[in-house]
C-alpha positions as CSV (number, residue, x, y, z in Angstrom):
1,X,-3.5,15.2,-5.8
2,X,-1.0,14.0,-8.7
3,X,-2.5,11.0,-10.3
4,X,0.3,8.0,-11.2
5,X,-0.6,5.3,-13.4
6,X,1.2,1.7,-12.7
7,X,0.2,0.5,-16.0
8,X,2.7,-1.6,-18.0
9,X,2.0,-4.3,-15.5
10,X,0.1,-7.7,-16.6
11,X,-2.0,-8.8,-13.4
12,X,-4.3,-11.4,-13.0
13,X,-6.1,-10.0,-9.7
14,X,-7.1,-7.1,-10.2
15,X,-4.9,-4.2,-9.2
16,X,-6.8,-2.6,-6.7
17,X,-6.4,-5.2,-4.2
18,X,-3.1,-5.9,-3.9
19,X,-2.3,-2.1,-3.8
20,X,-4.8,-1.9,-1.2
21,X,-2.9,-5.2,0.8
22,X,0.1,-2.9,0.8
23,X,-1.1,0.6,1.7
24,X,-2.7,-1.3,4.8
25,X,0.4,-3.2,5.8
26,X,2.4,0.5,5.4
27,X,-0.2,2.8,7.1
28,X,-0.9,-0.2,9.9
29,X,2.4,-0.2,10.9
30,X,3.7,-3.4,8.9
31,X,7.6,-3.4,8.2
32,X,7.5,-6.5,5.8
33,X,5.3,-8.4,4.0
34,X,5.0,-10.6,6.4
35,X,2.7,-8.4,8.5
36,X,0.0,-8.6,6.1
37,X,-0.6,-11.7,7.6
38,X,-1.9,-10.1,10.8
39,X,-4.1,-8.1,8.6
40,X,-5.4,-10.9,7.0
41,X,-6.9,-12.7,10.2
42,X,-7.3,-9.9,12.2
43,X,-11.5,-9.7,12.2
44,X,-10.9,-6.1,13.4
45,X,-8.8,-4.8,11.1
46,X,-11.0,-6.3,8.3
47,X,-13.8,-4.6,9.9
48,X,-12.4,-1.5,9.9
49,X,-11.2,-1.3,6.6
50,X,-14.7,-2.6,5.7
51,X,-13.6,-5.8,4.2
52,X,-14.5,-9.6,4.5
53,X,-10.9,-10.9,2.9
54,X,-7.3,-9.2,2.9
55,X,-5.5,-10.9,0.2
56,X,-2.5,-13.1,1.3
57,X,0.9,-12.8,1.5
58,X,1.5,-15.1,-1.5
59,X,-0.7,-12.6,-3.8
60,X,1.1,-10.1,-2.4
61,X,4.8,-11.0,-3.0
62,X,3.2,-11.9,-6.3
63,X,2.0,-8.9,-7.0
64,X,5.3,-7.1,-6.0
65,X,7.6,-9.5,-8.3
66,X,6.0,-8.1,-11.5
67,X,8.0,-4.7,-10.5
68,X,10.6,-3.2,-11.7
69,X,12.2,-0.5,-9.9
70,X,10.2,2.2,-11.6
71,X,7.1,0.8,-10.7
72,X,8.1,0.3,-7.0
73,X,9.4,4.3,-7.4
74,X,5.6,5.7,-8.5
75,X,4.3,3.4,-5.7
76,X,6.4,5.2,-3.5
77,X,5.2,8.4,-4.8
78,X,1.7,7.6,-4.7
79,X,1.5,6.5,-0.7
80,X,3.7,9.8,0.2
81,X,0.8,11.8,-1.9
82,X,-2.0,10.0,0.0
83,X,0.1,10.7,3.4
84,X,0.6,14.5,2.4
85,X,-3.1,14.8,1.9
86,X,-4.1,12.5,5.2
87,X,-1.8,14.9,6.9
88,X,-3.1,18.2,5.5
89,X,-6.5,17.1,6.0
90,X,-5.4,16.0,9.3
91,X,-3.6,19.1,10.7
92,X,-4.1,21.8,8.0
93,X,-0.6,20.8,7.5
94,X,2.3,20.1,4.7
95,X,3.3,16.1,6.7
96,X,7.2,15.9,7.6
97,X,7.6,13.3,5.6
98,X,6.3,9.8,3.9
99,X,5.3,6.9,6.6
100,X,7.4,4.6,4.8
101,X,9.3,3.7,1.5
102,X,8.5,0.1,-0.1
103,X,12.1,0.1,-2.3
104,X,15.3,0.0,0.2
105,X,16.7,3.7,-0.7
């Protein structure tokens, strides 16, 4: 897999987890960033992700205003990477396309 970087970004939580708040919401089924809110109390979602805390949606849209459109296009990039190898593992398969998009293409 094609490694992208998303550095240029100042943070104060660390990056990981509000990636990881986003990729859930996507591969979960979440159409906005609303959703995450269902992650965030659902005790078995957190389970089995094998988490005690989701972050919430205000880290999240905070998180998300630090991007440019650049940064939202390699974030893109990166979850369809992840789905082509979920898929290939999956089915021995190239995957028909990416889940979802975060930008508005």
């Amino acid at each position: 897999m094609q490694r992208t970087s998303l550095s240029g970004l100042v943070y104060t939580v660390h990056l990981t987890l509000p990636v990881l708040t986003h990729v859930y919401n996507l591969f979960l089924g979440g159409t906005c960033i609303e959703d995450i809110g269902h992650l965030q109390y659902s005790e078995p979602i957190r389970r089995l992700l094998g988490t005690q805390q989701i972050p919430g949606l205000t880290t999240a849209g905070d998180f998300l205003r630090r991007f440019e459109v650049s940064h939202i296009d390699r974030l893109d990039r990166v979850g369809d990477a992840i789905w082509q190898d979920v898929w290939k593992h999956s089915y021995g398969l190239a995957a028909p396309g990416m889940l979802s998009s975060l930008s508005n293409k």
